[in-house]
Structure formats: structure tokens, C-alpha cells
C-alpha positions, 0 to 999 in steps of 0.5 A: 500500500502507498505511503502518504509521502508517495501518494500516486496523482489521481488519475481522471476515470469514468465508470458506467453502472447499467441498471436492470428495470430502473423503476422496479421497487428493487433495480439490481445493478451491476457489478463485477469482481476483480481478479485476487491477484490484481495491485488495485482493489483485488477481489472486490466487486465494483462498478466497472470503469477505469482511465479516460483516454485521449482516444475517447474524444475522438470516438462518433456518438450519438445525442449529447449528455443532458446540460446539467451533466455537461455543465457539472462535468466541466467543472475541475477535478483536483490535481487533473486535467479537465476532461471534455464531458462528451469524453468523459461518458465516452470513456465509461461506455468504452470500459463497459465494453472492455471489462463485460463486453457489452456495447452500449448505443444504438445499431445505425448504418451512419459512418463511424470515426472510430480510433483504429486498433482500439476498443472503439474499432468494436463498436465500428464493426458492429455498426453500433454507435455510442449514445450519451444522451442513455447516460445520466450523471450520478456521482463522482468520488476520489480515491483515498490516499495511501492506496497503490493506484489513486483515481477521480472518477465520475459515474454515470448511469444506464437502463441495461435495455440499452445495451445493443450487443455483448461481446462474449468471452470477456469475463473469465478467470484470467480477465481483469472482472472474473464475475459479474452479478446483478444486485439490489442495493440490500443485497450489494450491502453483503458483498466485498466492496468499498464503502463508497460502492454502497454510497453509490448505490444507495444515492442511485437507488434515492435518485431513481425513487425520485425520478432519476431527473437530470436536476437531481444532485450528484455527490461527491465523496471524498476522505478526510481524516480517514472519514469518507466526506459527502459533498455535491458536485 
């Protein structure tokens, strides 16, 4: 584990947490476990994710984030570079596919402009454009210090009918997620994660009790003397 002297700079991420049937009393969300022998968080399940790339500005999408997501988006992250909003969610969409292989869009004939000889190429040849206007903003949280890996993610949510199509194969024992399981907030309460995972998934679950509206607050969690902080973003 990483000494406070070392902390490494938090890196910008996106991840994406698809939820099945949003508006039953009890939605079940995704999560995947990682690999035991992994440096960052082995063994745990979390929201699937990972680093924003510079390839994920340059991806084709279709419709554009909801104002209030881009406007909150936009606004610095400590210690990184502003990401640009579109990119940010194209990054979330595109580590859904790596880490489950599920292509979220809609299948069009439209020309892609797909980044060669990366993850996006997928999505070229399956003829499925990635849609932003599916994703709502729903909250972002830092990474606390001493840990090997340190990120600032912002995550994103989506109705898992809007998946176009799965990739099988990418879930297995010598993958970065060995598992994946869908799980109502309760029964994610019993699983090993991160505290902030259950903040997460309870904020989401308040947040679909009361619409899943665009002008609803997204949170913000951060640690403060070994005290996980909620602010709003």
C-alpha cells in the first residue's frame, strides 16, 4: 500500500453502472469482481470503469449528455486535467465494453470515426454507435490516499435495455472482472466492496425513487481524516 509521502496523482476515470428495470421497487445493478491477484482493489466487486483516454474524444456518438451533466462535468477535478464531458461518458461506455463486453448505443448504418486498433474499432464493426444522451450523471468520488493506484472518477448511469450487443468471452478467470452479478442495493450491502460502492448505490437507488431527473444532485465523496466526506458536485 502507498505511503502518504508517495501518494500516486489521481488519475481522471469514468465508470458506467447499467441498471436492470430502473423503476422496479428493487433495480439490481451491476457489478463485477476483480481478479485476487490484481495491485488495485483485488477481489472486490465494483462498478466497472477505469482511465479516460485521449482516444475517447475522438470516438462518433450519438445525442449529447443532458446540460446539467455537461455543465457539472466541466467543472475541475483536483490535481487533473479537465476532461471534455462528451469524453468523459465516452470513456465509461468504452470500459463497459472492455471489462463485460457489452456495447452500449444504438445499431445505425451512419459512418463511424472510430480510433483504429482500439476498443472503439468494436463498436465500428458492429455498426453500433455510442449514445450519451442513455447516460445520466450520478456521482463522482476520489480515491483515498495511501492506496497503490489513486483515481477521480465520475459515474454515470444506464437502463441495461440499452445495451445493443455483448461481446462474449470477456469475463473469465484470467480477465481483469472474473464475475459479474446483478444486485439490489440490500443485497450489494453483503458483498466485498468499498464503502463508497454502497454510497453509490444507495444515492442511485434515492435518485431513481425520485425520478432519476437530470436536476437531481450528484455527490461527491471524498476522505478526510480517514472519514469518507459527502459533498455535491
Amino acid at each position: 500500500m502507498a505511503t502518504a509521502g508517495d501518494d500516486p496523482e489521481p488519475r481522471l476515470a469514468a465508470s458506467l453502472i447499467l441498471i436492470d428495470d430502473p423503476f422496479q421497487a428493487e433495480p439490481k445493478i451491476l457489478l463485477g469482481r476483480r481478479r485476487a491477484d490484481l495491485v488495485f482493489l483485488p477481489g472486490k466487486f465494483v462498478f466497472p470503469g477505469g482511465s479516460s483516454e485521449p482516444e475517447d474524444a475522438k470516438m462518433t456518438a450519438l445525442g449529447t449528455l443532458a446540460p446539467q451533466a455537461a455543465r457539472r462535468l466541466s467543472q475541475p477535478a483536483t490535481g487533473n486535467a479537465v476532461a471534455l464531458p462528451d469524453a468523459l461518458a465516452l470513456t465509461a461506455i468504452r470500459e463497459l465494453c472492455e471489462e463485460t463486453g457489452m456495447l452500449l448505443g444504438d445499431r445505425s448504418e451512419l459512418a463511424v470515426q472510430a480510433p483504429p486498433d482500439t476498443t472503439w474499432a468494436q463498436f465500428a464493426a458492429a455498426h453500433i454507435i455510442p449514445d450519451l444522451a442513455k447516460l445520466h450523471y450520478v456521482a463522482r468520488a476520489l480515491t483515498p490516499p495511501g492506496m497503490p493506484r489513486r483515481f477521480d472518477t465520475h459515474f454515470f448511469a444506464a437502463d441495461a435495455k440499452d445495451i445493443a450487443a455483448t461481446n462474449d468471452g470477456v469475463v473469465d478467470d484470467g480477465s481483469e472482472l472474473v464475475e459479474l452479478r446483478w444486485a439490489s442495493v440490500a443485497e450489494i450491502g453483503k458483498l466485498d466492496i468499498l464503502p463508497v460502492t454502497y454510497f453509490i448505490a444507495l444515492e442511485l437507488a434515492h435518485r431513481l425513487k425520485a425520478g432519476l431527473g437530470h436536476d437531481l444532485p450528484v455527490p461527491y465523496f471524498y476522505t478526510q481524516d480517514d472519514r469518507w466526506i459527502r459533498a455535491e458536485v
